[in-house]
C-alpha positions as CSV (number, residue, x, y, z in Angstrom):
1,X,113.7,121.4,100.0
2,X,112.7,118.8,98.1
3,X,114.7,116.2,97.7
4,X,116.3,115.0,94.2
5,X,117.7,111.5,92.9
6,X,120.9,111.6,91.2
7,X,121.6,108.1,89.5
8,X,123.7,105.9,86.5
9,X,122.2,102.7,84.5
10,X,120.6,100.4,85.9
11,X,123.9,97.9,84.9
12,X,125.9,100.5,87.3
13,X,129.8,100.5,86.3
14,X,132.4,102.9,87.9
15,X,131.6,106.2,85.4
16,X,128.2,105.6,86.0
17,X,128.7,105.8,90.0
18,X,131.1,107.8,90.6
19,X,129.4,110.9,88.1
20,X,126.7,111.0,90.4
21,X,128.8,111.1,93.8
22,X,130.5,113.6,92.0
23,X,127.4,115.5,90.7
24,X,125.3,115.4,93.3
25,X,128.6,116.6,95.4
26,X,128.6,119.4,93.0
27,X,125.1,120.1,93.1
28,X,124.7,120.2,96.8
29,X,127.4,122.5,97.2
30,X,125.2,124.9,94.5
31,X,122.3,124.9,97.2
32,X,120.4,121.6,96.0
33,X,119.4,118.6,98.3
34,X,120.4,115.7,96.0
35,X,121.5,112.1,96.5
36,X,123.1,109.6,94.5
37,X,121.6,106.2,94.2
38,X,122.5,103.0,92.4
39,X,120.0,101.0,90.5
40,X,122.0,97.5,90.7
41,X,125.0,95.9,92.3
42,X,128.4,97.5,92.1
43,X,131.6,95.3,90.4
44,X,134.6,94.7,92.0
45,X,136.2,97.7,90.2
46,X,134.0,99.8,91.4
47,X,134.0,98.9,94.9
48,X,137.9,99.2,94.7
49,X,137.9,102.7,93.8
50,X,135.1,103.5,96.4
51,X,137.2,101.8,98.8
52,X,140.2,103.1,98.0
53,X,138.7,107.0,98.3
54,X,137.1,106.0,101.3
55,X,133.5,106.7,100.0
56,X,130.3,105.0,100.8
57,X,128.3,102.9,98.7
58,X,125.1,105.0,97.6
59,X,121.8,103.3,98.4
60,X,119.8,101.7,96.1
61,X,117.3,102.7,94.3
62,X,114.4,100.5,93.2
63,X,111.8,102.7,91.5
64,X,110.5,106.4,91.4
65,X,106.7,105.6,90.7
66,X,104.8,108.4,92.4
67,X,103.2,106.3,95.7
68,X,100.7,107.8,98.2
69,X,103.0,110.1,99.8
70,X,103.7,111.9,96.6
71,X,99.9,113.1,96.2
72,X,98.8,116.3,97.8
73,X,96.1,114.5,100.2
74,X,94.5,115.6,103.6
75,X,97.5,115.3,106.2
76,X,97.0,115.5,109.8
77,X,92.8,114.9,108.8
78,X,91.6,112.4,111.4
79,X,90.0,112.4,114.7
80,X,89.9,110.5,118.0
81,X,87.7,108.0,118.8
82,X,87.0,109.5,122.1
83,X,85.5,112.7,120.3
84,X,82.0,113.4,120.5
85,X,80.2,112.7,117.2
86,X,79.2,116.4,117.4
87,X,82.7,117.9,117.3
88,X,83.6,114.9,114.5
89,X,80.8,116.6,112.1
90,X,81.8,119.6,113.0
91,X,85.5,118.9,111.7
92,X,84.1,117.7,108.5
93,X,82.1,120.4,107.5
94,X,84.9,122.4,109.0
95,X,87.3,121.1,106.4
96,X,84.9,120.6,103.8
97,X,85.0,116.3,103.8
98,X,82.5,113.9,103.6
99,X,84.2,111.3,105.5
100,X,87.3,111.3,108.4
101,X,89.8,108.7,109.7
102,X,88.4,107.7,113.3
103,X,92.4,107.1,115.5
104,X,92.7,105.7,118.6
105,X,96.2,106.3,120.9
106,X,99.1,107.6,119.5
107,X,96.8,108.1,116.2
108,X,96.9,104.3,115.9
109,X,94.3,103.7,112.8
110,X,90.7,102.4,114.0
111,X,88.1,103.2,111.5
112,X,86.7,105.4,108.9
113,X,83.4,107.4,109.4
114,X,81.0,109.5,106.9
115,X,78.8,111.9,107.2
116,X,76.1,109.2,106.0
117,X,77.4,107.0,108.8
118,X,76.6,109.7,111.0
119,X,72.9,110.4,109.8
120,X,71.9,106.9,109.7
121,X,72.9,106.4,113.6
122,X,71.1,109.4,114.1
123,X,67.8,108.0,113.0
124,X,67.7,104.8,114.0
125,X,70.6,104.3,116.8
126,X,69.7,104.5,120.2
127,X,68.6,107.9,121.8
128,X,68.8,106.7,125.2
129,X,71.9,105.1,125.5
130,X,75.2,107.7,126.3
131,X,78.6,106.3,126.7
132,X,80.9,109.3,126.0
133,X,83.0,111.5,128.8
134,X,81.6,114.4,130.7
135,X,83.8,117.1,129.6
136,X,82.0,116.2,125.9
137,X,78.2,116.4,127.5
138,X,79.5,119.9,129.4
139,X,81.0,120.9,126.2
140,X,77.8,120.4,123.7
141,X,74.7,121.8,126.8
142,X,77.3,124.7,127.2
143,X,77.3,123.7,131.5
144,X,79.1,124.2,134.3
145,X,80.3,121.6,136.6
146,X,78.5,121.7,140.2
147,X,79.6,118.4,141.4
148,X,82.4,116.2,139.2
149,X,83.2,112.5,140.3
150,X,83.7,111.0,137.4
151,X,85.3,111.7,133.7
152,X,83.6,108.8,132.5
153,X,79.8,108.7,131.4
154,X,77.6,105.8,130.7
155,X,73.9,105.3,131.5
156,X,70.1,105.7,130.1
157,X,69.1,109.1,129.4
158,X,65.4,110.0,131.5
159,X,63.7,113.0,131.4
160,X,61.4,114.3,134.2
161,X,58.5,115.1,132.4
162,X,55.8,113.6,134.9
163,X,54.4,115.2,137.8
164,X,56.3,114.8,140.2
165,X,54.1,112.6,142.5
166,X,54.1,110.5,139.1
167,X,57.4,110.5,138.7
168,X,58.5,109.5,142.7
169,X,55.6,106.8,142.5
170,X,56.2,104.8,139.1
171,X,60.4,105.5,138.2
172,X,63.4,103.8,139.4
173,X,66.2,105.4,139.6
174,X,69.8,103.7,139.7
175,X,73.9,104.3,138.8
176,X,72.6,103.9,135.1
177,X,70.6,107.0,134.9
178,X,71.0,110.3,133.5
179,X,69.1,112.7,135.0
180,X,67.1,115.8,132.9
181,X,65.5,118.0,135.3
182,X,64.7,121.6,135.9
183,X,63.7,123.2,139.6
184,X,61.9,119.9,140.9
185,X,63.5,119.5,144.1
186,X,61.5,116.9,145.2
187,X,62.7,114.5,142.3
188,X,66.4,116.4,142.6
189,X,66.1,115.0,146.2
190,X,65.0,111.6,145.3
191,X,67.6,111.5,142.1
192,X,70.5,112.2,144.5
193,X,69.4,109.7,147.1
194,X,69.0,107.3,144.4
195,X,72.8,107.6,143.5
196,X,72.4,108.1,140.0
197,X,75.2,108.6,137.3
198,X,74.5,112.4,135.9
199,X,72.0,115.0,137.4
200,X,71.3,117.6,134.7
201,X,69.9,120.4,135.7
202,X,68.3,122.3,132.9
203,X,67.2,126.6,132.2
204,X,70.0,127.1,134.7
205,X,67.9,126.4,137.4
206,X,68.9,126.9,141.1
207,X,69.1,123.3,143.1
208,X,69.6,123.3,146.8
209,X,73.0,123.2,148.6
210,X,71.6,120.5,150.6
211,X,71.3,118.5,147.2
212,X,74.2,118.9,146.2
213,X,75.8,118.0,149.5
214,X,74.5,114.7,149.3
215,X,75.2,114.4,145.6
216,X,79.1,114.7,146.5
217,X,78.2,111.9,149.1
218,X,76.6,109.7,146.9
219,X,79.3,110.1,143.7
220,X,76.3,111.5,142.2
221,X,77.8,114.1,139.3
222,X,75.7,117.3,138.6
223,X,76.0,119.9,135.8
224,X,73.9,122.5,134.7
225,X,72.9,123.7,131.4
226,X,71.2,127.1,129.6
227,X,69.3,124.8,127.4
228,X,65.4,123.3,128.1
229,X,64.8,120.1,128.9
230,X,63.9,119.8,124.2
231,X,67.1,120.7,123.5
232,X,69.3,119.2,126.4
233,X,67.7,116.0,125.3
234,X,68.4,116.7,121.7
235,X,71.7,117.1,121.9
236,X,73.0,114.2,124.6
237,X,73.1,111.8,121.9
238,X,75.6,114.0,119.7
239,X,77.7,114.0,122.8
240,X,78.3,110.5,122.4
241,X,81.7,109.1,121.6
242,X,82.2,109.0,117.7
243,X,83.3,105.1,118.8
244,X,80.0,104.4,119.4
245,X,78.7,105.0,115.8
246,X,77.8,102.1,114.2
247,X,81.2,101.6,111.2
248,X,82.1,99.5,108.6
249,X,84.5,97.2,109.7
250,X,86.2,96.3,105.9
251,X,87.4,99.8,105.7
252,X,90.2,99.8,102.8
253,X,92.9,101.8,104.1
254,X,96.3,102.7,102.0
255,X,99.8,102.4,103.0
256,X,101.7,106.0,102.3
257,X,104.3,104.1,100.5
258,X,101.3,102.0,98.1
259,X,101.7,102.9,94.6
260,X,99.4,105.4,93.3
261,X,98.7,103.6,90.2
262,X,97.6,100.6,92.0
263,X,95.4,103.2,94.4
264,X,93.4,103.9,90.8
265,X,93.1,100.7,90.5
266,X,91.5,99.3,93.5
267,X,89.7,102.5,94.3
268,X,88.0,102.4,91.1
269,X,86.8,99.0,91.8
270,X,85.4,100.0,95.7
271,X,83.7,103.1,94.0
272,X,84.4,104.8,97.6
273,X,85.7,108.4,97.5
274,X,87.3,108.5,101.3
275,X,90.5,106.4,102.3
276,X,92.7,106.7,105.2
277,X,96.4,106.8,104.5
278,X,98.6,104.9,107.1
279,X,102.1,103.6,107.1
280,X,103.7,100.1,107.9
281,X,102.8,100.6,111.7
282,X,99.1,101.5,111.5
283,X,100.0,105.0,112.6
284,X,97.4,107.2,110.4
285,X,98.5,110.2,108.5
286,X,95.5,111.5,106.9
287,X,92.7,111.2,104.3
288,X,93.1,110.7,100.4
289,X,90.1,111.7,98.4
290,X,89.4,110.4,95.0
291,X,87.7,113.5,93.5
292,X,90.2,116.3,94.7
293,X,93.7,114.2,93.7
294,X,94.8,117.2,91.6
295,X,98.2,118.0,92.7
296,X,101.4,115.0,92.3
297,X,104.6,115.7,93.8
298,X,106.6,113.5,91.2
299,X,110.3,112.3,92.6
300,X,112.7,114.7,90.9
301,X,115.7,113.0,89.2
302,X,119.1,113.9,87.5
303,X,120.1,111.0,85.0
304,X,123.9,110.5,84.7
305,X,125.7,108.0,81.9
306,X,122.7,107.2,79.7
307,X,119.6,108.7,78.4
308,X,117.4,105.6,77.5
309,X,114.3,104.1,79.6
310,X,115.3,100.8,79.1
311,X,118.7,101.5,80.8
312,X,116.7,103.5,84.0
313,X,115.1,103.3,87.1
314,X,111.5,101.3,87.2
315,X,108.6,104.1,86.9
316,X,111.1,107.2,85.4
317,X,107.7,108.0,83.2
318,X,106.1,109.0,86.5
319,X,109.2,111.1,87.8
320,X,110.2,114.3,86.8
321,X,113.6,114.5,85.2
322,X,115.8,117.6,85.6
323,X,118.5,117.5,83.9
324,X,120.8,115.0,81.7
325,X,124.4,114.4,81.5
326,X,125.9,112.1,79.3
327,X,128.4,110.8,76.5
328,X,126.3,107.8,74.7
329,X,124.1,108.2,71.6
330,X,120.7,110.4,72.4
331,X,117.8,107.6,73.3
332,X,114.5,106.9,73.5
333,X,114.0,109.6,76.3
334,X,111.2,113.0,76.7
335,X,109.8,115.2,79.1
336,X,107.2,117.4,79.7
337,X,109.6,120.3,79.8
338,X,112.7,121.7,78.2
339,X,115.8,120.8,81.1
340,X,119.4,120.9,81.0
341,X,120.5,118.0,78.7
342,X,124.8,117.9,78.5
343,X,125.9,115.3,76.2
344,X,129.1,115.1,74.5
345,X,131.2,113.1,72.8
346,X,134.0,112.3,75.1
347,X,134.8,109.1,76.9
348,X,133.4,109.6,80.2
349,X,130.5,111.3,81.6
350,X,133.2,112.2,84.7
351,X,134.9,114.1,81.7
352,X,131.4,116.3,81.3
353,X,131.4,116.8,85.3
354,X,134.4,117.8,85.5
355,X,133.5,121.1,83.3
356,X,130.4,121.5,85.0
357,X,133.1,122.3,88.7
358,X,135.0,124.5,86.4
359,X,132.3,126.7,84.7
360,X,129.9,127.0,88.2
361,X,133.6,127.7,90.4
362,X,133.1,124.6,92.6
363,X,136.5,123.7,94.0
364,X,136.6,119.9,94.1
365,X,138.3,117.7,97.0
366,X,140.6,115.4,96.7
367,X,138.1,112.3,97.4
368,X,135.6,113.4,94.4
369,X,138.9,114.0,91.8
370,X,140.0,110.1,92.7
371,X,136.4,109.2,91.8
372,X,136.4,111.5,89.0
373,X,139.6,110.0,87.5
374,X,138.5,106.6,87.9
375,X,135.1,107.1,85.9
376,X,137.4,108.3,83.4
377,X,140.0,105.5,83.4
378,X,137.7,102.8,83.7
379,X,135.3,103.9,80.5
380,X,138.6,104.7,78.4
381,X,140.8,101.9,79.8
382,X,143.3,104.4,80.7
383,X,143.1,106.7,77.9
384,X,143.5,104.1,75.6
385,X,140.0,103.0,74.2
386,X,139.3,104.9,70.9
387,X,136.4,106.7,72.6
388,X,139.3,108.7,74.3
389,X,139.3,112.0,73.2
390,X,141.5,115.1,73.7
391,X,139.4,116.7,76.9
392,X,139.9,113.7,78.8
393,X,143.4,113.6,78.6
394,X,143.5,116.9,79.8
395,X,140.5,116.4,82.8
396,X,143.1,113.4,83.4
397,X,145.8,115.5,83.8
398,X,144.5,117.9,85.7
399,X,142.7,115.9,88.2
400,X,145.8,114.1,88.5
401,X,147.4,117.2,89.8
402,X,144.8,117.4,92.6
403,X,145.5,113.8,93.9
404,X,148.7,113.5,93.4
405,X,149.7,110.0,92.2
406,X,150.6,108.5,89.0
407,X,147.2,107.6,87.2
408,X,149.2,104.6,85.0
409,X,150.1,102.7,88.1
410,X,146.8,103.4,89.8
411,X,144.7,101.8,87.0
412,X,146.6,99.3,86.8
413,X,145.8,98.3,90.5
414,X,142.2,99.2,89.6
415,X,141.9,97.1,86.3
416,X,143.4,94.1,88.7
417,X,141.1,94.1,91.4
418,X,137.8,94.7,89.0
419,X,138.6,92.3,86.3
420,X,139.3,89.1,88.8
421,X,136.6,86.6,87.9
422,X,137.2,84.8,91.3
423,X,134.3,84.0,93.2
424,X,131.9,84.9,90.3
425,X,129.7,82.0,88.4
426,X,129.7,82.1,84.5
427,X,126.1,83.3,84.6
428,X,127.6,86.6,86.7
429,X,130.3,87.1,84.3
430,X,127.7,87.2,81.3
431,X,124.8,89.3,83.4
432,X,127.3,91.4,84.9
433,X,127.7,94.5,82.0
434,X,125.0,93.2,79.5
435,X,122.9,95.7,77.4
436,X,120.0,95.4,74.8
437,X,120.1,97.5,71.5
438,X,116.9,97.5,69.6
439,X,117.1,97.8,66.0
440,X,113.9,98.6,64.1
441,X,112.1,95.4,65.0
442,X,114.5,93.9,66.5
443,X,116.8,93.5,69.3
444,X,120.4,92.3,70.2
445,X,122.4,92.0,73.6
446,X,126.3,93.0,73.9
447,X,127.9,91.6,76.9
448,X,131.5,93.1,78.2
449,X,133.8,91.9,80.6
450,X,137.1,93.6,80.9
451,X,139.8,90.6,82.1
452,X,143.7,90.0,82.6
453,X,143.3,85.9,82.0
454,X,141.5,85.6,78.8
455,X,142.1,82.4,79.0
456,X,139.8,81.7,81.9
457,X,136.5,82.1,79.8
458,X,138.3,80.6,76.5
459,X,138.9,77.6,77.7
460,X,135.5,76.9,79.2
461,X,134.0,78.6,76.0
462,X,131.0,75.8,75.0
463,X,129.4,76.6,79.0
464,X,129.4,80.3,78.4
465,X,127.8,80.0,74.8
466,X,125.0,77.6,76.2
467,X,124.5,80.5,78.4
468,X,124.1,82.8,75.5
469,X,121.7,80.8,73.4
470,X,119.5,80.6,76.7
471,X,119.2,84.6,76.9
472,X,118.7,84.7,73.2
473,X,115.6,82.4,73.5
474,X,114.8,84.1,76.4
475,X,115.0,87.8,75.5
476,X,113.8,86.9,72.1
477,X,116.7,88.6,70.3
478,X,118.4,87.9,67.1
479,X,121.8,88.0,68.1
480,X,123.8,88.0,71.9
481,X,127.7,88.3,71.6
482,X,130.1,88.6,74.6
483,X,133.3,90.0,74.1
484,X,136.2,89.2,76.3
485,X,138.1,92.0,76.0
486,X,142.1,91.5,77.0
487,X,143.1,95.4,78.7
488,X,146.8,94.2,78.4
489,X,146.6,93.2,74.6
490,X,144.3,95.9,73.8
491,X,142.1,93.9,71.8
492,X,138.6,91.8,72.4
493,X,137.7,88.0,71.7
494,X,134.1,87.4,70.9
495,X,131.3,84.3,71.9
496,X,128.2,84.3,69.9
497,X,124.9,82.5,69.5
498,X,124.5,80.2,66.4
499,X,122.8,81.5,63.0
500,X,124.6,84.9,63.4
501,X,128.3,83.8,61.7
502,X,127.3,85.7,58.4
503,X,126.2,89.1,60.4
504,X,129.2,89.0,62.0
505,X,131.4,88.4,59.1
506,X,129.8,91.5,57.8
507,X,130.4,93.5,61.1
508,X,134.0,93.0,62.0
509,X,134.8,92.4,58.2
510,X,136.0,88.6,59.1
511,X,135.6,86.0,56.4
512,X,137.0,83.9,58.9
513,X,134.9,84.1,61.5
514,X,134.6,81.5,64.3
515,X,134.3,81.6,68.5
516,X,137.0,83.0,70.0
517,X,137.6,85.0,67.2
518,X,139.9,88.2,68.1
519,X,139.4,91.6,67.0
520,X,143.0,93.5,67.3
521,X,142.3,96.6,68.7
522,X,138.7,96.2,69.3
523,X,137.9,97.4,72.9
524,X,134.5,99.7,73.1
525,X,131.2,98.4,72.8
526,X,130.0,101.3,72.5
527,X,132.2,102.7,69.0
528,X,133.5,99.0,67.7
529,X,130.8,97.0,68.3
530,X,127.5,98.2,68.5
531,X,127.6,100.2,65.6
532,X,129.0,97.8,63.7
533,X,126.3,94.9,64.3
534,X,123.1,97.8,63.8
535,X,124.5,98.2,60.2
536,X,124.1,94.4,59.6
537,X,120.9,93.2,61.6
């Protein structure tokens, strides 16, 4: 079953994590095989609560742009370089290819041959020359074996096609020839003596047990084919190792995990239509072909806590979304086909989860309620953001009952251990929950960081609005405010770039306005703040 990427923003916070352990927890206990990822670094808050319910980090996630290994191309389509280049033709007209990955041991990539590759040696390679095992000469004259002592063939094809007097007068004969005779005993005699490489004896002619006696004696190896001496002749060179054939030895080759779009691009450039697919260890898995690409096996993915590109995971316009769940405004987002798109307006995507267990029947265990309830906590600041809504106090209360502790005292120890700034440079602070909103034309940031000591930003203010004016510049937006928002006080304090006073004024209704200006109350970005600033920019 395939398998199918279950993952938050790509600025991940605890409701954005712990709704897609939680969903793909749900899912996979409906018969799906789904993972959650993370498309960033987790904050301290969230790595306490997956701490504290004993639940591994999920694994990042950098992109879901089809690569190689998502197309429908020729796997398992290559042969050995010890084949003969008859059987390697054969397997391409076999599989209908004009062109077949050439392996050595352990399918170790070597080379790429065509069927063009093939015809050209045919016509002007060397017919004489045969370096190739025996089992592939008895396999293309259709022989038997009279006398084997070697596995290993290579020597100058002759043909006895004197007289015989002629022949015993005027040819040497050494370990580099290949013998094609029929019932000439006299230069069967002289052949064995000679203690030559390969007797072939052609039309299934007889040869005389005294021959062949000395033919085991001298390491002389003897077959015999149906064939004439035409045909035998004919077809020793096709017996030859495909090895042999001269290649191309700037053979583009493409790594399963390459990006497809970047395959268009340099295949379209090589104007080739054959390319080997390999991995990291030169091990080859197959052929891609440029003219039958038809078929794309695009990652499947479940979004969780947004529904805008901007927010997601690098190449989501070459995946295939699923499904949706989420409680922000509807974005920027569309498929090919209609899916399952929850969004509501609570104050936690865990909140949506949590009806999705009831109305599918999934029992939940105690470690996916503690995550649950901390999604929840941690969006509405413990039910008291005014994004809080009626269903999650009750999803609250219920998953309460499941853990078993007091959900007051536990987010307070959460709120603790994710809103220490220790350890963390001012740039981390900013970067660490900031968003972009476009507006029309335009485009502001919102940066959020949830503290206990206020103070601690405040009175190195000047530092963190350098900071500011630097990603204004450098995201070209017209306005980047951070809000310092105090959990105890219930209310945020707000930094902001120069030229914007008069916007904000307008905002927040504040005549007054100056940095470090405090909004009573004021504690979602997503209710207080950003709607405020679109109406003004």
């Amino acid at each position: 079953m395939e398998k199918i990427y279950i993952f938050g923003h790509k600025k991940p916070d605890t409701d954005s994590v712990t709704s897609a352990i939680a969903l793909s927890y749900l899912k996979n206990q409906l018969g799906y095989n789904t993972e959650p990822r993370i498309l960033g670094d987790i904050n301290k808050e969230t790595k306490f609560v997956l701490d504290y319910f004993n639940t591994k980090v999920p694994k990042y996630l950098y992109d879901v742009k089809l690569q190689m290994k998502d197309l429908n191309y020729h796997k398992g389509y290559f042969v050995n370089e010890n084949a003969s280049i008859i059987d390697t033709y054969n397997y391409m007209v076999e599989k209908n290819i004009t062109g077949v990955p050439i392996v050595k041991e352990n399918n170790k990539f070597s080379n790429l041959v065509t069927m063009k590759t093939i015809f050209k040696d045919l016509i002007s390679g060397d017919f004489t020359k045969i370096n190739t095992s025996l089992q592939n000469i008895i396999d293309i004259l259709k022989a038997e074996v009279l006398v084997q002592c070697d596995e290993q063939i290579t020597g100058s094809i002759l043909a006895a096609t004197y007289r015989s007097t002629t022949f015993l007068e005027n040819l040497k004969l050494d370990n580099d020839t290949i013998l094609i005779v029929g019932d000439r005993h006299s230069v069967i005699e002289y052949a064995v003596n000679s203690c030559i490489k390969l007797l072939i004896i052609v039309g299934n002619n007889e040869i005389k047990d005294e021959h062949l006696e000395i033919a085991k004696k001298n390491n002389v190896n003897v077959i015999r084919t149906p064939y004439d001496s035409f045909h035998t002749s004919k077809l020793m060179n096709l017996s030859n190792y495909i090895k042999n054939v001269v290649l191309d030895n700037n053979i583009e080759t493409f790594d399963e995990n390459d990006y497809y779009d970047e395959f268009v691009v340099k295949s379209s450039k090589l104007g080739h239509n054959n390319y080997p697919i390999t991995d990291k260890n030169g091990i080859c898995h197959g052929l891609v072909r440029v003219t039958e690409i038809t078929e794309k096996r695009r990652k499947k993915v479940i979004l969780v806590d947004h529904n805008e590109a901007s927010q997601s995971v690098l190449g989501l316009d070459e995946a295939e979304i699923l499904e949706i769940v989420d409680h922000h405004k509807i974005g920027d987002l569309t498929t090919k086909q209609p899916i399952n798109f929850r969004n509501m307006t609570v104050g936690s995507t865990c909140t949506i989860i949590y009806s999705l267990f009831r109305e599918n029947h999934i029992q939940i265990p105690l470690d996916i309620a503690g995550l649950m309830i901390s999604g929840i906590l941690s969006d509405t600041l413990a039910l008291t953001s005014p994004t809080t809504t009626d269903q999650d106090k009750h999803v609250v209360n219920e998953l309460e009952k499941i853990i078993g502790f007091n959900y007051v005292e536990y987010a307070n120890k959460m709120f603790k251990a994710g809103t220490s700034l220790k350890g963390q440079t001012k740039e981390e602070i900013i970067n660490s929950d900031i968003k972009l909103f476009p507006v029309n034309d335009k485009k502001f940031a919102v940066s959020q960081v949830f503290t206990l000591n206020v103070e601690e930003i405040l009175n190195e203010k000047n530092d963190y609005i350098k900071l500011i004016e630097d990603i204004k510049v450098n995201k070209e937006c017209e306005l980047v405010l951070l809000c310092i928002t105090d959990i105890i006080k219930n209310g945020t304090y707000i930094l902001f770039t120069s030229g914007n006073e008069e916007q904000l004024s307008l905002a927040f209704n504040a005549p007054d306005i100056k940095q470090g200006y405090y909004i009573a109350g004021c504690v979602s970005r997503k209710k207080q703040i950003v709607p405020n600033i679109m109406e003004v920019i």
